[in-house]
C-alpha positions as MATLAB code, in Angstrom:
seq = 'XXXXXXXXXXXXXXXXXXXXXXXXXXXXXXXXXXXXXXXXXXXXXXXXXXXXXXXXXXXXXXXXXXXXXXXXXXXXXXXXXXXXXXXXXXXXXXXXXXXXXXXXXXXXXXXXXXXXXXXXXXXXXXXXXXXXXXXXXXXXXXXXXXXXXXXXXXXXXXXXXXXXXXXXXXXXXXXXXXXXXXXXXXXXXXXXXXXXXXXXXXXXXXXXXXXXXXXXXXXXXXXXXXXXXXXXXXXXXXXXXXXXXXXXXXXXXXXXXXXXXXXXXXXXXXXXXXXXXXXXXXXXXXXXXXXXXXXXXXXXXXXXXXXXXXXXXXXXXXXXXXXXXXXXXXXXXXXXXXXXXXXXXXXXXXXXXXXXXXXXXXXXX';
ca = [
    -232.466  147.658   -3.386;
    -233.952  145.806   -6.570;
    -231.998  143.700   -8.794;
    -228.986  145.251   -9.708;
    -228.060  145.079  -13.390;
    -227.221  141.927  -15.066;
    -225.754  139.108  -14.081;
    -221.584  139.556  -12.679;
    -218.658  138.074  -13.567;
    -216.966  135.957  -10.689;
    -213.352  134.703  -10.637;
    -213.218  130.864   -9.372;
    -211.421  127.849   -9.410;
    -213.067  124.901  -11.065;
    -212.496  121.117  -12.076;
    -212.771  120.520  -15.779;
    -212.974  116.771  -15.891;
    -212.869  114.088  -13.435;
    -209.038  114.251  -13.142;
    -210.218  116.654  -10.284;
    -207.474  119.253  -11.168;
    -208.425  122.860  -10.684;
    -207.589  125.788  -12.730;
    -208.792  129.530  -13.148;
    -212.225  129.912  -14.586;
    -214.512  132.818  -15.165;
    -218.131  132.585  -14.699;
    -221.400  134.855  -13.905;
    -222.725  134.856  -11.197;
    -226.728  136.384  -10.343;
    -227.699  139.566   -9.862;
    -228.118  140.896   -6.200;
    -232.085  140.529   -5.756;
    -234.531  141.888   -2.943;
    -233.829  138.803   -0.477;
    -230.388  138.558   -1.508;
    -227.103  139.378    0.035;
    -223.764  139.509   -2.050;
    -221.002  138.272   -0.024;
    -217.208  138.875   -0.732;
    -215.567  135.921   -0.377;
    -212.377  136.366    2.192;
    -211.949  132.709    2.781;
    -212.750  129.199    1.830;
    -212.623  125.318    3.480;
    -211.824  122.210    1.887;
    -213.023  119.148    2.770;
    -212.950  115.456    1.616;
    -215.882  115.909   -0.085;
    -214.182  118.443   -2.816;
    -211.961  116.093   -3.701;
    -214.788  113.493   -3.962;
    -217.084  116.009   -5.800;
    -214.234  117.094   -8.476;
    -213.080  113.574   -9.080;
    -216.967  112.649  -10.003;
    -216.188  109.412   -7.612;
    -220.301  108.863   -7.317;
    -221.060  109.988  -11.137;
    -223.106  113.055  -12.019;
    -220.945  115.386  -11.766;
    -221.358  118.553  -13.944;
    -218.502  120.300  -15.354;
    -217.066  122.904  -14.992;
    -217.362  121.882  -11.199;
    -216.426  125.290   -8.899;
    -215.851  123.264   -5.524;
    -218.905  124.083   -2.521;
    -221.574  121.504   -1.175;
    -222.945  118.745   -3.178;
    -225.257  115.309   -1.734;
    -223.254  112.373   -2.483;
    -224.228  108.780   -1.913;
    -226.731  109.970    0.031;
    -224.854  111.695    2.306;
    -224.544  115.136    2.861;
    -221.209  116.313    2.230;
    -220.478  120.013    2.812;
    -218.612  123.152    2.530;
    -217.296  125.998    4.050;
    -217.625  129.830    2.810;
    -217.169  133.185    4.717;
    -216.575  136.757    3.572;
    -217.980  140.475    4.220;
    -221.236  141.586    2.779;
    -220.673  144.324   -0.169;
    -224.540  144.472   -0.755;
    -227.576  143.773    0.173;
    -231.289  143.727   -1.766;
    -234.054  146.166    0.065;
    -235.988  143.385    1.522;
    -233.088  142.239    3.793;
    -233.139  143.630    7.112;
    -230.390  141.010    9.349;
    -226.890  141.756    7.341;
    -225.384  145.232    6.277;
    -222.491  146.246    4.320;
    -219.644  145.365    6.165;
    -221.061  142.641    8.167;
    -218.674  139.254    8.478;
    -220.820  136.153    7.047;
    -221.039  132.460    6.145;
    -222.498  130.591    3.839;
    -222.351  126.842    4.513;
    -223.763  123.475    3.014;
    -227.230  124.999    1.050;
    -228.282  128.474   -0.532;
    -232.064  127.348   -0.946;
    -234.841  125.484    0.065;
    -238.473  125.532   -0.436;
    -239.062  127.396    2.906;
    -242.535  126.359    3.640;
    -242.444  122.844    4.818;
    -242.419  121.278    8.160;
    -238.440  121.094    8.321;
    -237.931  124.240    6.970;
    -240.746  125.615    9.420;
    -238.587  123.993   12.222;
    -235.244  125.534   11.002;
    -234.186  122.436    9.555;
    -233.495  123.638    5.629;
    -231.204  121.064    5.369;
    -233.464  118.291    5.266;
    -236.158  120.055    3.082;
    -237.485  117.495    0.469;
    -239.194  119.713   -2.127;
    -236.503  122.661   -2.543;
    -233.097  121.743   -0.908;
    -230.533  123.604   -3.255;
    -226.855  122.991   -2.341;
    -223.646  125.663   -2.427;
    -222.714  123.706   -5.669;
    -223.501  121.898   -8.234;
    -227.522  121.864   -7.972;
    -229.658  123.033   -9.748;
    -230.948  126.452   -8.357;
    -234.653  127.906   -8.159;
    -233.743  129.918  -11.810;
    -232.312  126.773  -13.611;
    -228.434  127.798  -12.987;
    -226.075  125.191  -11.754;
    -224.707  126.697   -8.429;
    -221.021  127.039   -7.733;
    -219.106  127.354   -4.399;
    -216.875  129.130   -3.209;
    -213.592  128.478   -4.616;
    -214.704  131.900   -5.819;
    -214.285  135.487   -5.447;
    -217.707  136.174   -4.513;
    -221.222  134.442   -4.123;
    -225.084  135.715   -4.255;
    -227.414  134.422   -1.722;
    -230.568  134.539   -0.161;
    -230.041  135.967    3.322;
    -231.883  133.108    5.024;
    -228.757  131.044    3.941;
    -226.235  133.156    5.440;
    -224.895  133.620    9.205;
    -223.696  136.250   11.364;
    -220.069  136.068   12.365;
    -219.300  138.473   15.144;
    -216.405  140.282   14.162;
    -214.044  139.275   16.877;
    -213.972  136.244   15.728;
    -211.053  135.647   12.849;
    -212.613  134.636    9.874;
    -210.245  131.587    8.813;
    -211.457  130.240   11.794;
    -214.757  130.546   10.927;
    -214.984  128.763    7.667;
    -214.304  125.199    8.997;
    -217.448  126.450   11.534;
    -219.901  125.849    8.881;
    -219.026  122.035    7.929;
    -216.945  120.242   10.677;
    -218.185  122.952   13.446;
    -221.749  122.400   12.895;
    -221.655  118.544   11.466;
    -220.642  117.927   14.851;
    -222.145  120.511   17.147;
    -225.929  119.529   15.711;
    -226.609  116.393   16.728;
    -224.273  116.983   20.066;
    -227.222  120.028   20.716;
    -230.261  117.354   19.903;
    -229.045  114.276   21.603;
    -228.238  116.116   24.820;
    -224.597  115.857   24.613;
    -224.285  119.261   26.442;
    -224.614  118.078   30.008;
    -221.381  118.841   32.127;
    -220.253  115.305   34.213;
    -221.792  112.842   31.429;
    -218.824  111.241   29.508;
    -218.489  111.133   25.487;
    -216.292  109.120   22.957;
    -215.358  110.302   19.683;
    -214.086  108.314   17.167;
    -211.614  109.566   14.823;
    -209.495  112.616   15.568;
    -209.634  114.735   11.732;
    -211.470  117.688   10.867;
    -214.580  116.578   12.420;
    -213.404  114.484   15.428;
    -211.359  117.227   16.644;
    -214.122  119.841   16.411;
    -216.250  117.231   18.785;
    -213.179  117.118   21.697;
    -213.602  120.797   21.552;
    -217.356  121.229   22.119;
    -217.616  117.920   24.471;
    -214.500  119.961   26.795;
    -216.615  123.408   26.193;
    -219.826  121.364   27.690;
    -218.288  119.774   30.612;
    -218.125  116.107   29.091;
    -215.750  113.949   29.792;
    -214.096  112.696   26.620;
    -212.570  109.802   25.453;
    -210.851  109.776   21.881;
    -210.664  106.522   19.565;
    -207.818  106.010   16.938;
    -206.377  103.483   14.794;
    -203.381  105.348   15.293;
    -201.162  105.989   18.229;
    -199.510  108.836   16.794;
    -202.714  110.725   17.826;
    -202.677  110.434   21.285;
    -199.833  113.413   21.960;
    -202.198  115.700   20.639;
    -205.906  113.998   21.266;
    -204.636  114.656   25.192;
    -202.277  117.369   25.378;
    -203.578  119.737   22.101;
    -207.504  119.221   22.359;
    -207.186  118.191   26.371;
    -209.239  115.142   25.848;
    -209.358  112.670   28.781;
    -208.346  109.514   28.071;
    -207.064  108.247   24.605;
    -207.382  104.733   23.474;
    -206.273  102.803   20.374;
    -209.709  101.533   18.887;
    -207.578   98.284   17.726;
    -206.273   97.131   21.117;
    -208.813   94.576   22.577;
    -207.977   95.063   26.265;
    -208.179   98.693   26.195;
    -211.621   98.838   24.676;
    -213.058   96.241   27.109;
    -212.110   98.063   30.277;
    -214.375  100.960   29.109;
    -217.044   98.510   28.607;
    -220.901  100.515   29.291;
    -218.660  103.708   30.542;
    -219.860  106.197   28.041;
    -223.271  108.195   28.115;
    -222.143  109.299   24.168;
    -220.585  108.396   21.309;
    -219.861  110.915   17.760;
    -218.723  108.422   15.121;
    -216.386  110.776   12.628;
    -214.472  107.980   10.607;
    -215.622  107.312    7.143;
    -213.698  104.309    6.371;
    -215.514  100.925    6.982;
    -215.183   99.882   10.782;
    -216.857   97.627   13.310;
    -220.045   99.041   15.184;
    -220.609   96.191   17.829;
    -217.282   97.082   19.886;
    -218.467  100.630   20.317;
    -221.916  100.512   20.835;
    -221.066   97.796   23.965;
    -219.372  100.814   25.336;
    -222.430  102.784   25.576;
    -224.196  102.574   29.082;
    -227.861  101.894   29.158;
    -229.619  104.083   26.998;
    -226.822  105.181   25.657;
    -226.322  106.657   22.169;
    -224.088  106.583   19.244;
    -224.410  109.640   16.076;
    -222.692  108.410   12.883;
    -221.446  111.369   11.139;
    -219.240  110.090    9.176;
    -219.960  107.963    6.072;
    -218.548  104.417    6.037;
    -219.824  102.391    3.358;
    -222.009  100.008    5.248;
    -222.837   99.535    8.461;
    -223.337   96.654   10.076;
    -224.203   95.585   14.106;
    -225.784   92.819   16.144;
    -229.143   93.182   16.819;
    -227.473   92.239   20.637;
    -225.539   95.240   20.998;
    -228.817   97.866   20.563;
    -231.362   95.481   22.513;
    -229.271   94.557   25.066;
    -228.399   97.825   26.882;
    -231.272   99.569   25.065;
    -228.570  101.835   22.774;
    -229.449  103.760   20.049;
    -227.540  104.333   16.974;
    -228.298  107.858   14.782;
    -227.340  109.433   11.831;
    -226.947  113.802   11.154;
    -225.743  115.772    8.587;
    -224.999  119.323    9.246;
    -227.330  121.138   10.775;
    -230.863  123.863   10.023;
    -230.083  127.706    9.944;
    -230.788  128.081   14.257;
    -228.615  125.341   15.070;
    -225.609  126.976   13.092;
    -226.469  130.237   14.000;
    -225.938  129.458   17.656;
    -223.139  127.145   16.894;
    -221.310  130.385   15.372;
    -222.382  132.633   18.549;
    -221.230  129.772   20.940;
    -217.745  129.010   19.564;
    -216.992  133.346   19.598;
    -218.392  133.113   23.678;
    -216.429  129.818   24.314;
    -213.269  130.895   21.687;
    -213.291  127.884   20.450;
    -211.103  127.618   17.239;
    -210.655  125.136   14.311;
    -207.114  123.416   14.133;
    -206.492  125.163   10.304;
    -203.858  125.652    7.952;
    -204.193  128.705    5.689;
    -203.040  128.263    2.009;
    -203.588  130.316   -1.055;
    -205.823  129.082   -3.862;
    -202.361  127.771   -5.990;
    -201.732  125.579   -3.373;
    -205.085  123.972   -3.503;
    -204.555  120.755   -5.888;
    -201.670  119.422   -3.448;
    -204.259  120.142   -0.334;
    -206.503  117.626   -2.005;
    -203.565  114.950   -2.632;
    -202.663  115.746    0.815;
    -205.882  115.077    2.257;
    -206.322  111.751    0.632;
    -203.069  110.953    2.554;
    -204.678  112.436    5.737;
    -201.737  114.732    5.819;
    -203.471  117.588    7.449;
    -204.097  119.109   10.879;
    -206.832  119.391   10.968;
    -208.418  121.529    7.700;
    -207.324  123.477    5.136;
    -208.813  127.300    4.754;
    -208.145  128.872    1.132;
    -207.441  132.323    1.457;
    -209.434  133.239   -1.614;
    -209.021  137.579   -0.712;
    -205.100  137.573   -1.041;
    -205.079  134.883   -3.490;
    -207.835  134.874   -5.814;
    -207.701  138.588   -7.870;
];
């Protein structure tokens, strides 16, 4: 199928001004093209990052601001979209009508340089477009998916099998694959080897899931004791421990192969990384403001600290197929689109467990 027509009218949500509130709004989306796919949009994630994006916290927003994926401080900061194919253009060969999809942190990239060659579109320099508000390949500003629909080349989208429920899948294609990535690339999939996570939110609990899935055994860290009922009990971790309380963190001193940093407020590094064995490595994923460490604590034991954000088009691909062989399930709480400006107020007050889904089909008409 060629280009269909002009462009489409799409029903969304969007932020007007940087009072973040969100109200109907009616804009056009592109026309279906060869290497496109047009994807009904069933459901929809929220993450910290909308409320960061709609509230223009780092400047440059552009309004009207239909909530997606946008690069913020530079950090990547991401999204979560997932639906049915209604059409598809005639070059497309991997989706049909009726297939279940995502679409996660970037619709476009230049697709011809070494990361993109590797399947690593995310970090593409020359042509990384993100779900919204970036400039696309034709000029538009791109919206998300706070949206009845979205257009996009089928490189960009994944195959969700249909057994698996598609609220579930949306928080797949941020905290699912923010974590799962560097987990895959660091070698955090070896049953017996033992793995801290810090933080237990949207990401953090997404990490005790895959590190129990590989075999790992998996320490949580919290500020906050109320999280150990669950961190052991809910998500079966091994061993909880209050991040704060000096004793417990030295008797795990050089005890963990693997750390996945999750928390985004500013912390201390040192105390963690002197938990690592030798050799051992900590992935930051989520973005404090600084960071700062001894040069001690990464000489000494030979450590490693990294940073990842989200993940190439393979790597989610077989995130997606692992988590429907494993069932492994987001912690989610389904809300319609109304409720969406108190989801944001409550996820500022971390009142959540553990992310939101929109349920943009019964809501959005």
């Amino acid at each position: 199928m060629s280009s269909e027509g002009g462009n489409e009218d799409c029903l969304g949500w969007a932020a007007r001004d940087a009072s973040g509130v969100l109200s109907p709004y009616k804009f056009s989306r592109r026309a279906v093209g060869n290497d496109d796919v047009y994807v009904k949009i069933t459901h929809c994630g929220i993450c910290y990052a909308d409320v960061v994006a709609t509230r223009n916290a780092f400047g440059g927003t552009k309004y009207p601001l239909v909530p997606g994926v946008k690069l913020i401080y530079g950090s990547f900061v991401r999204h979560e979209i997932v639906g049915s194919v209604t059409k598809v253009g005639s070059n497309v060969q991997r989706f049909d009508v009726g297939d279940h999809v995502g679409v996660g942190t970037y619709v476009n990239s230049c697709r011809d340089c070494g990361n993109c060659n590797a399947g690593q579109e995310i970090q593409c320099g020359k042509g990384r477009v993100f779900t919204y508000d970036s400039v696309d390949s034709d000029g538009t500003i791109t919206k998300g998916g706070y949206s009845t629909f979205i257009v996009v080349h089928h490189r960009y989208c994944y195959m969700i099998p249909k057994s698996y429920p598609l609220a579930s899948a949306a928080p797949l294609l941020c905290a699912g694959i923010t974590v799962y990535s560097p987990m895959i690339r660091h070698k955090m999939n070896q049953p017996g080897k033992s793995l801290g996570v810090i933080g237990l939110g949207g990401l953090g609990h997404m990490a005790v899931k895959f590190g129990k899935a590989f075999g790992l055994n998996v320490t949580v860290f919290s500020t906050s004791i109320s999280k150990k009922d669950e961190a052991l009990n809910l998500f079966g971790a091994d061993n909880f421990v209050v991040s704060s309380d000096e004793e417990q963190m030295s008797a795990l001193a050089e005890s963990l192969d693997f750390i996945i940093d999750t928390a985004s407020g500013n912390h201390p590094f040192d105390p963690y990384m002197f938990l690592l064995k030798t050799c051992g490595v900590l992935v930051l994923v989520g973005a404090p403001s600084e960071i700062k460490l001894s040069p001690g604590s990464l000489i000494g034991g030979m450590r490693s600290i990294s940073g990842s954000a989200a993940g190439g088009t393979k790597d989610t691909q077989k995130m997606i197929d692992f988590c429907a062989e494993q069932e492994i399930y987001p912690n989610i709480e389904v809300i319609p689109i109304e409720y969406a400006n108190e989801a944001f107020e409550r996820i500022i007050n971390k009142d959540v467990k553990y992310r939101f889904v929109i349920d943009i089909e019964n809501s959005l008409k």
